[in-house]
PyMOL commands that place a pseudoatom at each C-alpha (Angstrom):
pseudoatom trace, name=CA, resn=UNK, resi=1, chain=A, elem=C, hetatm=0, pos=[-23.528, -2.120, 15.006]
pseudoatom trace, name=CA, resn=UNK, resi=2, chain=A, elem=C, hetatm=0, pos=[-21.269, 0.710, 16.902]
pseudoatom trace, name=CA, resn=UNK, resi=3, chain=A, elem=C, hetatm=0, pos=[-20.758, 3.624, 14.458]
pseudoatom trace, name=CA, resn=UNK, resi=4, chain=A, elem=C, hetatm=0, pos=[-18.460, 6.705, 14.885]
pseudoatom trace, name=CA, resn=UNK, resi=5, chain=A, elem=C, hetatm=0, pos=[-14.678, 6.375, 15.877]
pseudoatom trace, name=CA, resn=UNK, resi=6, chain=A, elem=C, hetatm=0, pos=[-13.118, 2.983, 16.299]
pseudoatom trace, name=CA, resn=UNK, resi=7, chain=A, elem=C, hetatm=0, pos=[-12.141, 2.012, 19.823]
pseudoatom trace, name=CA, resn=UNK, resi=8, chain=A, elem=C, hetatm=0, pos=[-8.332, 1.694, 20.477]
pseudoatom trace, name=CA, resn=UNK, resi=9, chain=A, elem=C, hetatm=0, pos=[-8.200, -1.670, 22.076]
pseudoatom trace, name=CA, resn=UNK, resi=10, chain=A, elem=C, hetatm=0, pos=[-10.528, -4.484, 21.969]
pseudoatom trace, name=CA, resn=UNK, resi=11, chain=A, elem=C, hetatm=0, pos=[-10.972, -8.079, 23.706]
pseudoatom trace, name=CA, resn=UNK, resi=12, chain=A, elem=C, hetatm=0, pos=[-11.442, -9.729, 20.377]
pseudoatom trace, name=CA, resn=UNK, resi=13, chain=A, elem=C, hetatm=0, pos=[-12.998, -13.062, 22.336]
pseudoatom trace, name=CA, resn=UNK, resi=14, chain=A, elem=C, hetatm=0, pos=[-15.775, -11.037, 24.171]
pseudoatom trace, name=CA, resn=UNK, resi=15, chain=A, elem=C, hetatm=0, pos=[-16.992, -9.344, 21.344]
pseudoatom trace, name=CA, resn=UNK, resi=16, chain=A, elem=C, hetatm=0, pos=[-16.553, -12.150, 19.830]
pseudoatom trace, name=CA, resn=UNK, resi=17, chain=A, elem=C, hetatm=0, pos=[-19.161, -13.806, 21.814]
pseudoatom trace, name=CA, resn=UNK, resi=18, chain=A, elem=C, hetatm=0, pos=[-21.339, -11.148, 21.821]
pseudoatom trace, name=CA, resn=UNK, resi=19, chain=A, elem=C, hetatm=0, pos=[-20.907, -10.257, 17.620]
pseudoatom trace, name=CA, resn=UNK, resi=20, chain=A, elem=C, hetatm=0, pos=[-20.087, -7.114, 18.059]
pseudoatom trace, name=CA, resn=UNK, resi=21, chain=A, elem=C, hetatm=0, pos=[-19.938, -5.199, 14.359]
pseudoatom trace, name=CA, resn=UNK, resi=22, chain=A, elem=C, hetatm=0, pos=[-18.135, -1.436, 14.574]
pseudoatom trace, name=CA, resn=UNK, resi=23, chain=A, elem=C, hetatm=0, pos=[-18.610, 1.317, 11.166]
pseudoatom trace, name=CA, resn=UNK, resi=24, chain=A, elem=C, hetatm=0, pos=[-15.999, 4.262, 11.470]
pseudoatom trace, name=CA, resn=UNK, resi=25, chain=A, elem=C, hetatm=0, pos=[-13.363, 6.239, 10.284]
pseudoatom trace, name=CA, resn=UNK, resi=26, chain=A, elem=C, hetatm=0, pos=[-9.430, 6.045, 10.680]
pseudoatom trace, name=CA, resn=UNK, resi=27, chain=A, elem=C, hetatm=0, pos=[-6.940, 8.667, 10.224]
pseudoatom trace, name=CA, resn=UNK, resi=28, chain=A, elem=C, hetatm=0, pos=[-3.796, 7.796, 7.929]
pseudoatom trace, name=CA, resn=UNK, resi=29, chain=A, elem=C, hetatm=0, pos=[-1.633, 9.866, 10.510]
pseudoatom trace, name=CA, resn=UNK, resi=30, chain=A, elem=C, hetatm=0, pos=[-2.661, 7.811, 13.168]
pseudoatom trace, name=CA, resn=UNK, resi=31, chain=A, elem=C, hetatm=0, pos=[-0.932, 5.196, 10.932]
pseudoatom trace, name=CA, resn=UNK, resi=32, chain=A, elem=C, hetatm=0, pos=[2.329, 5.873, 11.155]
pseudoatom trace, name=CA, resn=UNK, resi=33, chain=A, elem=C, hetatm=0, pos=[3.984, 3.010, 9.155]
pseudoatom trace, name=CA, resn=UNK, resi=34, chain=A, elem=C, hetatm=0, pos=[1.184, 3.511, 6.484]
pseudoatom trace, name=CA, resn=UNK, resi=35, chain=A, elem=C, hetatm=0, pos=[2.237, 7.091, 5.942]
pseudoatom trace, name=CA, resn=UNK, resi=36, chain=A, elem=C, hetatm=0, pos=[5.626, 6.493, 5.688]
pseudoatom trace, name=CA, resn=UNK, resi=37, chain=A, elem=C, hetatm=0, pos=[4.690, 5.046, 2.238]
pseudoatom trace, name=CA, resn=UNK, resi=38, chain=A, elem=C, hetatm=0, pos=[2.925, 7.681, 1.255]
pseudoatom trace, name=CA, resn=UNK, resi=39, chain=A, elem=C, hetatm=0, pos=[3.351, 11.328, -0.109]
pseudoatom trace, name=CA, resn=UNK, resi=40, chain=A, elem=C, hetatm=0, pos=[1.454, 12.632, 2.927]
pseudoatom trace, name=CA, resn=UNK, resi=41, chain=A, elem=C, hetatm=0, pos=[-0.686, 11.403, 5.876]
pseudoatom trace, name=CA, resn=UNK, resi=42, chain=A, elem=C, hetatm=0, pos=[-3.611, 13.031, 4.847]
pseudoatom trace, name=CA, resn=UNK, resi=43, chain=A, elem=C, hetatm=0, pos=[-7.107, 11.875, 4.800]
pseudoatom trace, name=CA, resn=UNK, resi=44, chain=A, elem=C, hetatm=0, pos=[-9.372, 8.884, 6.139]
pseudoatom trace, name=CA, resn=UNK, resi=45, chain=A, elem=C, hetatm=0, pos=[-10.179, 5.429, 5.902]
pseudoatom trace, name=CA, resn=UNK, resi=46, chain=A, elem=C, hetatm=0, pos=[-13.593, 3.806, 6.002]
pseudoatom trace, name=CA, resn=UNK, resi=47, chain=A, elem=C, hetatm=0, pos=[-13.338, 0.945, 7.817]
pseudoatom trace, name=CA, resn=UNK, resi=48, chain=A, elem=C, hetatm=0, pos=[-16.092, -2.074, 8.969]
pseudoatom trace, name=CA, resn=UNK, resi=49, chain=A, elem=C, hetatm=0, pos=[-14.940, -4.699, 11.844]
pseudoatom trace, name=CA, resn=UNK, resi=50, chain=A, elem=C, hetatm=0, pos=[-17.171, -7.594, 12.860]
pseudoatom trace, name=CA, resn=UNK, resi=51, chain=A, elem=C, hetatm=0, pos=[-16.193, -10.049, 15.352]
pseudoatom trace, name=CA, resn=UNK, resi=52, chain=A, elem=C, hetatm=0, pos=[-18.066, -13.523, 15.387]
pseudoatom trace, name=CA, resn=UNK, resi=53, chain=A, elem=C, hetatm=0, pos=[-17.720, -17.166, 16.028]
pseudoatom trace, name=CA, resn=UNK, resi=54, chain=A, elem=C, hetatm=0, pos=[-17.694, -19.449, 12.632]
pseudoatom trace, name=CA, resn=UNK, resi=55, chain=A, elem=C, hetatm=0, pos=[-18.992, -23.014, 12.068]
pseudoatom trace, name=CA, resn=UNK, resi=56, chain=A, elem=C, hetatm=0, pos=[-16.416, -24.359, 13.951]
pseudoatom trace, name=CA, resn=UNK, resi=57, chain=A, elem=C, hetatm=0, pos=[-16.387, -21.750, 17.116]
pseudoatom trace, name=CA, resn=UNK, resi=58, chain=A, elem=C, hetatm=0, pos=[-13.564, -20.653, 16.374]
pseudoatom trace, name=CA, resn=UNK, resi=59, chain=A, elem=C, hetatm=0, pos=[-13.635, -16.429, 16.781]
pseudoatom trace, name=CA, resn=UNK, resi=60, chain=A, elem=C, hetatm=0, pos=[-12.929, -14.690, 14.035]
pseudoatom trace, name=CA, resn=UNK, resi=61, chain=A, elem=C, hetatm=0, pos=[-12.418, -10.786, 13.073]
pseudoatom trace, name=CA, resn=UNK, resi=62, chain=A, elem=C, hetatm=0, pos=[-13.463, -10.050, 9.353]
pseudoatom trace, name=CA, resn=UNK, resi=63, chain=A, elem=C, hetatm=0, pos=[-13.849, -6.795, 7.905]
pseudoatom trace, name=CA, resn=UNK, resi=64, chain=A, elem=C, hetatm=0, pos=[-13.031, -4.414, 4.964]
pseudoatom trace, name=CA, resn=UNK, resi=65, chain=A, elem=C, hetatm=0, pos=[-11.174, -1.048, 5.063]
pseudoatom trace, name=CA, resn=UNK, resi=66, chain=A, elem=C, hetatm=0, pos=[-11.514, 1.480, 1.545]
pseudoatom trace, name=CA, resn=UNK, resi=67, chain=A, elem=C, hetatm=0, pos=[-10.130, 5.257, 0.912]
pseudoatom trace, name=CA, resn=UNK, resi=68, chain=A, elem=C, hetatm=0, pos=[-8.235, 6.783, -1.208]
pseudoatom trace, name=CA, resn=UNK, resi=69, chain=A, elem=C, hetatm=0, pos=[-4.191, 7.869, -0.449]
pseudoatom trace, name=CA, resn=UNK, resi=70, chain=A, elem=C, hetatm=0, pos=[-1.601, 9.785, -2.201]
pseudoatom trace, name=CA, resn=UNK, resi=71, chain=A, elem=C, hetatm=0, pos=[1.826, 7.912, -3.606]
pseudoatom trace, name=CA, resn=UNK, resi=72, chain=A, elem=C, hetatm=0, pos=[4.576, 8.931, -5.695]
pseudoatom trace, name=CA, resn=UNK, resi=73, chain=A, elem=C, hetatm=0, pos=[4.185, 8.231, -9.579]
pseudoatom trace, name=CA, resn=UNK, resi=74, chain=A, elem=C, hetatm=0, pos=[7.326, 5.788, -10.251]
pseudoatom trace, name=CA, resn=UNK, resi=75, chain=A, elem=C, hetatm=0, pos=[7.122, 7.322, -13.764]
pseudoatom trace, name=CA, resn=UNK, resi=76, chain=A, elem=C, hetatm=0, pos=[7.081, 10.729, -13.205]
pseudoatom trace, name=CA, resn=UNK, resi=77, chain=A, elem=C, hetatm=0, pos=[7.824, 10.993, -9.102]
pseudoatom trace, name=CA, resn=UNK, resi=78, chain=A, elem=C, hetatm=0, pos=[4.601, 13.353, -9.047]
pseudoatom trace, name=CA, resn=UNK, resi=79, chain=A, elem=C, hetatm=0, pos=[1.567, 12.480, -6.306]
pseudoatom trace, name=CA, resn=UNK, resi=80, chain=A, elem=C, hetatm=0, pos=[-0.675, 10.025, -7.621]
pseudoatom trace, name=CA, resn=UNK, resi=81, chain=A, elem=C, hetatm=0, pos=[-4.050, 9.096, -5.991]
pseudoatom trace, name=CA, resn=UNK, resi=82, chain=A, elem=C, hetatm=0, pos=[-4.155, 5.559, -5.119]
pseudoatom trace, name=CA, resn=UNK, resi=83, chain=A, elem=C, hetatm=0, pos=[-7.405, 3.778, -3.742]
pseudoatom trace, name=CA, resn=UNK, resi=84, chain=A, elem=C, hetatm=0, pos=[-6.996, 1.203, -1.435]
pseudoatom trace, name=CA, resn=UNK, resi=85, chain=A, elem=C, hetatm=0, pos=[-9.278, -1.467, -0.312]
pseudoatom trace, name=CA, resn=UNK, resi=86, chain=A, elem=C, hetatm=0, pos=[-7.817, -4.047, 2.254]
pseudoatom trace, name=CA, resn=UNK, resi=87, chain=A, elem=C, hetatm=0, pos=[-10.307, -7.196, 3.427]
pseudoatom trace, name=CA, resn=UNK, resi=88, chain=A, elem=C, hetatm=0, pos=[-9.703, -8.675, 7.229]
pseudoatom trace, name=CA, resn=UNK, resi=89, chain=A, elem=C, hetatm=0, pos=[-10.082, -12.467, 8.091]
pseudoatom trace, name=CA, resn=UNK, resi=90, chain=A, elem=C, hetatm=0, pos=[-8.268, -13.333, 10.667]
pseudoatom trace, name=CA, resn=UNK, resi=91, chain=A, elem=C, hetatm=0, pos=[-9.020, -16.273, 13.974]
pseudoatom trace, name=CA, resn=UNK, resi=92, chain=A, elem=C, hetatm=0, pos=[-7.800, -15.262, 17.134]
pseudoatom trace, name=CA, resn=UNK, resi=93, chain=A, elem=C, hetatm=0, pos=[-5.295, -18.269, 18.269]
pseudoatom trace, name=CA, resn=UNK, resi=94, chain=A, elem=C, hetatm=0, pos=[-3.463, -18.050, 21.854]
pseudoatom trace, name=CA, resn=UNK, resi=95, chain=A, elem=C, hetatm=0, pos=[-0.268, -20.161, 20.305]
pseudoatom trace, name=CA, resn=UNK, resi=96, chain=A, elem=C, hetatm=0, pos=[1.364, -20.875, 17.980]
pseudoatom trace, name=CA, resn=UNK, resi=97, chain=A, elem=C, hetatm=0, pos=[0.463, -24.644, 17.539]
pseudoatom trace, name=CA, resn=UNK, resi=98, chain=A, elem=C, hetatm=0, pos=[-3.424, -23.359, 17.264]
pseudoatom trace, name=CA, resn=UNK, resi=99, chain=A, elem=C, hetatm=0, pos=[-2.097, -20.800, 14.760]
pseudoatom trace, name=CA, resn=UNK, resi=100, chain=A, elem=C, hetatm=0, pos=[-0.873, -23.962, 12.548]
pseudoatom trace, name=CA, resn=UNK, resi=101, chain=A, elem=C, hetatm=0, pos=[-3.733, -25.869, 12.933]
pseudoatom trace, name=CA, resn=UNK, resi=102, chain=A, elem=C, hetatm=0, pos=[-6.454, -23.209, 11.247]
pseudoatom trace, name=CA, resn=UNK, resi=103, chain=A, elem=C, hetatm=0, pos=[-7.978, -23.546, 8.468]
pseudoatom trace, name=CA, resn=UNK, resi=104, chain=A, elem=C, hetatm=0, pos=[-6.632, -21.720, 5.186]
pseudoatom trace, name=CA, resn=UNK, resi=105, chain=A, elem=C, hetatm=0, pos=[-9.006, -19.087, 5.134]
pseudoatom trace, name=CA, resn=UNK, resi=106, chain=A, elem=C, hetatm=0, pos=[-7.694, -17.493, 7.939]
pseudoatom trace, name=CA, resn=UNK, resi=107, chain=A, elem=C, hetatm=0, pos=[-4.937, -15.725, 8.842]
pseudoatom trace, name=CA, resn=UNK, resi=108, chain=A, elem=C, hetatm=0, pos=[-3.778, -16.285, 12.742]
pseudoatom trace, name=CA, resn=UNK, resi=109, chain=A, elem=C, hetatm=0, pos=[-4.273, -13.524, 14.921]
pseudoatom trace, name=CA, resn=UNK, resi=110, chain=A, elem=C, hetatm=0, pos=[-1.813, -14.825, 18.002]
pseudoatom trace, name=CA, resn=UNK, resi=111, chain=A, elem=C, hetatm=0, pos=[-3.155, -13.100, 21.605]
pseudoatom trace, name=CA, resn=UNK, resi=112, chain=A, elem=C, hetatm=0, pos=[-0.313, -12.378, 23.948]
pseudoatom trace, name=CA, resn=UNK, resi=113, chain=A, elem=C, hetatm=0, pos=[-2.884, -10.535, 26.156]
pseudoatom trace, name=CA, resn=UNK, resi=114, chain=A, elem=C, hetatm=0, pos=[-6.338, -9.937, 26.278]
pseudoatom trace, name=CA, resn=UNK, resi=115, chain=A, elem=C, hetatm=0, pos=[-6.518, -6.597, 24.653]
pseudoatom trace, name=CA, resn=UNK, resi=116, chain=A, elem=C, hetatm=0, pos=[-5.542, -6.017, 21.244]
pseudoatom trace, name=CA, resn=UNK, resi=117, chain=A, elem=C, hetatm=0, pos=[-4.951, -2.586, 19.737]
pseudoatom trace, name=CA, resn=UNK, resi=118, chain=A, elem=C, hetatm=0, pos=[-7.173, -2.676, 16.240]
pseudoatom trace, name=CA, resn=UNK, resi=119, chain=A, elem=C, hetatm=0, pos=[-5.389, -0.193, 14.341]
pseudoatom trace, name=CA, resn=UNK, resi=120, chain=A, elem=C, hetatm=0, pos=[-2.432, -1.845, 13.897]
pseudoatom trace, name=CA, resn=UNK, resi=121, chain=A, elem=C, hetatm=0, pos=[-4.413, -4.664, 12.464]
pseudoatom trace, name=CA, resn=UNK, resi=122, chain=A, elem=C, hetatm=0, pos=[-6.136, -2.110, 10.291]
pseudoatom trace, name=CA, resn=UNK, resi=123, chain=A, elem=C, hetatm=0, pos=[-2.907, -0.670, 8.918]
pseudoatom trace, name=CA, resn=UNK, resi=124, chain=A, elem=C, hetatm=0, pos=[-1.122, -4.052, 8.248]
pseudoatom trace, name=CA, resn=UNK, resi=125, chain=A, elem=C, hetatm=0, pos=[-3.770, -5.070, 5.965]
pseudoatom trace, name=CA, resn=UNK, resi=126, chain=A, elem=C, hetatm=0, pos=[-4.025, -1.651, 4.526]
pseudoatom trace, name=CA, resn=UNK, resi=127, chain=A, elem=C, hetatm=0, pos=[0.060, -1.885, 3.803]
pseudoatom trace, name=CA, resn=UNK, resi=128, chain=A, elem=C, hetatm=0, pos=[-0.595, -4.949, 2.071]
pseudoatom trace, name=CA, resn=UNK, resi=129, chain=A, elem=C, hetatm=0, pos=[-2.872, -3.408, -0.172]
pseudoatom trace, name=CA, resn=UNK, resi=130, chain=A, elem=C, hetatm=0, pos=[-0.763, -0.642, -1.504]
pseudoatom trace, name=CA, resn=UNK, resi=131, chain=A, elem=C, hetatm=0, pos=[0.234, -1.053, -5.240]
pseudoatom trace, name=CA, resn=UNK, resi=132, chain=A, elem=C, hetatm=0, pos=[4.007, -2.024, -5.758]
pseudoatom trace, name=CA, resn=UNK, resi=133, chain=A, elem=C, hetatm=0, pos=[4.727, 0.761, -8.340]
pseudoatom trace, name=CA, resn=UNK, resi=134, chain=A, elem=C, hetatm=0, pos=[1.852, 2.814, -8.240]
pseudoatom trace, name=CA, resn=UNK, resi=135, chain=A, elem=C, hetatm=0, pos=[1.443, 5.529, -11.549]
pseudoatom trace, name=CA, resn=UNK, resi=136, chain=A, elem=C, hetatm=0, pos=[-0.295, 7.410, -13.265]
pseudoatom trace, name=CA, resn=UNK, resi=137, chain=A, elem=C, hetatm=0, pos=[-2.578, 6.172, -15.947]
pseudoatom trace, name=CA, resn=UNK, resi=138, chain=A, elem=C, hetatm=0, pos=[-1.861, 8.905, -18.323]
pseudoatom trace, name=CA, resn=UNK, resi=139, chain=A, elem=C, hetatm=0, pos=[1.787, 10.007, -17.033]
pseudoatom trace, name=CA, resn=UNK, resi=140, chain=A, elem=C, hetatm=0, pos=[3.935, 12.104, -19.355]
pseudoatom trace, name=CA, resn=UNK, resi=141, chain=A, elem=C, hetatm=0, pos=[7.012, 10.907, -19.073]
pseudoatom trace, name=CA, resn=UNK, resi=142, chain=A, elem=C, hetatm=0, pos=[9.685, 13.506, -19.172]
pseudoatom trace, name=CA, resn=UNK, resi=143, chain=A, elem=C, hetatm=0, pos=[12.588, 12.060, -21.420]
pseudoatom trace, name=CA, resn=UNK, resi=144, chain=A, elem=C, hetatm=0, pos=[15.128, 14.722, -21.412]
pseudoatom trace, name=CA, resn=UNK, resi=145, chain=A, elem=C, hetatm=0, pos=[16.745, 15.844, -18.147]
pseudoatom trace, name=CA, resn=UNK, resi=146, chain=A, elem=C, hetatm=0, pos=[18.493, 19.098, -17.639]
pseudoatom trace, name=CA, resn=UNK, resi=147, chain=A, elem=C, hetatm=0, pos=[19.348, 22.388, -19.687]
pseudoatom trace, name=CA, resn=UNK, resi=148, chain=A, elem=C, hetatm=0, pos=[17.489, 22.579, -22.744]
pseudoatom trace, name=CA, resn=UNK, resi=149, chain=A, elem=C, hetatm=0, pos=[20.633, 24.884, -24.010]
pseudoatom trace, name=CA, resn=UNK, resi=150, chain=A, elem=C, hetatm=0, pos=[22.894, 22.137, -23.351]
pseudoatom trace, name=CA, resn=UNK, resi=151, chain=A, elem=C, hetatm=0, pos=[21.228, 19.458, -25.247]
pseudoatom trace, name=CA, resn=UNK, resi=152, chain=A, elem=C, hetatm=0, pos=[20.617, 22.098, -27.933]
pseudoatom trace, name=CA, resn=UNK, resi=153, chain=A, elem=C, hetatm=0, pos=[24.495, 22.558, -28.252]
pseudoatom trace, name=CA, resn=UNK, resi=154, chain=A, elem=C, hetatm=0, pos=[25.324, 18.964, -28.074]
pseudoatom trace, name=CA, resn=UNK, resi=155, chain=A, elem=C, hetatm=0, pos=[23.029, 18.181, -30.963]
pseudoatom trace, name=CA, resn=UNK, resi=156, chain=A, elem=C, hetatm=0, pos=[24.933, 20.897, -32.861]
pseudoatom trace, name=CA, resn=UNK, resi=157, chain=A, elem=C, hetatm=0, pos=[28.505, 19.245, -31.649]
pseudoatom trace, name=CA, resn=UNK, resi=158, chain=A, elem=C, hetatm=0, pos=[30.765, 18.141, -35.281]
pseudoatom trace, name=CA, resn=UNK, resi=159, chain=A, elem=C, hetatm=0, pos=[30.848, 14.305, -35.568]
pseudoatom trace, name=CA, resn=UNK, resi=160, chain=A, elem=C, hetatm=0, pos=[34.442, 13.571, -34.109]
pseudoatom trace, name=CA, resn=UNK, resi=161, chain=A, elem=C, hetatm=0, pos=[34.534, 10.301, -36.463]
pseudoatom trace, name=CA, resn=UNK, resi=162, chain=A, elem=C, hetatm=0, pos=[33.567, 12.707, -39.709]
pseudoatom trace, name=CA, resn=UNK, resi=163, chain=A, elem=C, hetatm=0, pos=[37.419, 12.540, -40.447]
pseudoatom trace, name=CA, resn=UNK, resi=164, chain=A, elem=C, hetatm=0, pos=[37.385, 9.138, -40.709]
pseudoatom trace, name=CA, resn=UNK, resi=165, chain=A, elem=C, hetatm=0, pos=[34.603, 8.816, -43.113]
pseudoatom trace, name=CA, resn=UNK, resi=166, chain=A, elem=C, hetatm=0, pos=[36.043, 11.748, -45.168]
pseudoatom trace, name=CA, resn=UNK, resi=167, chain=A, elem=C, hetatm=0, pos=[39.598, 9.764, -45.062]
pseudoatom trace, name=CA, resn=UNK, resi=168, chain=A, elem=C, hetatm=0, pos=[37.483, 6.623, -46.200]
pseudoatom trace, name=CA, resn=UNK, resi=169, chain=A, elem=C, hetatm=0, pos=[35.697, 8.085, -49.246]
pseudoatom trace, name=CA, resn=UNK, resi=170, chain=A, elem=C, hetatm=0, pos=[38.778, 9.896, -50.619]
pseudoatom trace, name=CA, resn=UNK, resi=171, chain=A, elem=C, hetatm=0, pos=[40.253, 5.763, -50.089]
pseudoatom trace, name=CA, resn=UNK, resi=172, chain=A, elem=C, hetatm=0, pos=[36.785, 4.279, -52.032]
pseudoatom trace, name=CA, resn=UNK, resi=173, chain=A, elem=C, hetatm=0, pos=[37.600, 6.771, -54.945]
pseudoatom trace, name=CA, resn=UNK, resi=174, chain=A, elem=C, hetatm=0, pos=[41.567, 5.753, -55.814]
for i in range(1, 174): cmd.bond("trace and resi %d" % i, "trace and resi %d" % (i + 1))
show_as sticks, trace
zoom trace
């Protein structure tokens, strides 16, 4: 097992081969479509990649990625902390037609070359992780927008239909 930083580009069959296992940190602003969803790009991610051949030798990249990001609160548009924990299982397939052909367990991972860059990986299953409306757990929603003077003086506003029920009890009574 390789610990420290996570190389940039991998041959996913050789370490295959060789099950290769890497333990490291990745920066959310080296994640550029990941911090677009977030309040800032702050912070790490933990993140453990091993490459192997399965049962039927096909090779395979599995993994899981954890830490803890900052969203906006769809309750109360404040920061909210959000953890995040994204699993990998993917089979490296050259086509398409091998991509179809895997079993359901795995997601294809289709090689147009023979390097692949692993954060991108990394942050696609990190995106799908994110909450769809993340909030807080205890948010106070605020329920009145604006001036407090002006709602004060609309509460104090005469009833514009107070004619009409004047006009209707002085019709009750004859």
């Amino acid at each position: 097992m390789s610990y420290g930083p996570l190389p940039k580009k991998v041959d996913p069959r050789k370490l295959a081969e060789r099950e290769a296992e890497f333990k490291g940190t990745a920066n959310i602003a080296d994640m550029p479509r990941l911090a677009s969803c977030l309040v800032d790009s702050e912070g790490t991610v933990e993140v453990q990649i091993r490459f192997a051949k399965d049962e039927q030798r096909l090779r395979v990249i599995s993994g899981e990625a954890h830490g803890k990001v900052r969203m906006t609160c769809q309750r109360c548009l404040e920061p909210v902390s959000v953890e995040i924990d994204a699993s990998l299982n993917l089979a490296v397939t050259l086509t398409d037609e091998q991509a179809q052909n895997l079993p359901r367990c795995y997601d294809p991972l289709i090689m147009e070359t023979d390097e692949i860059e692993l954060l991108p990986i990394i942050e696609d299953e990190l995106m799908l992780s994110l909450p769809l409306v993340p909030f807080h757990d205890d948010c106070s929603i605020q329920t009145s927008f604006g001036d407090a003077e002006t709602a004060r003086t609309q509460e104090e506003k005469p009833n514009p239909f107070s004619v009409l029920a004047q006009l209707k009890e002085k019709a009750d009574k004859s």
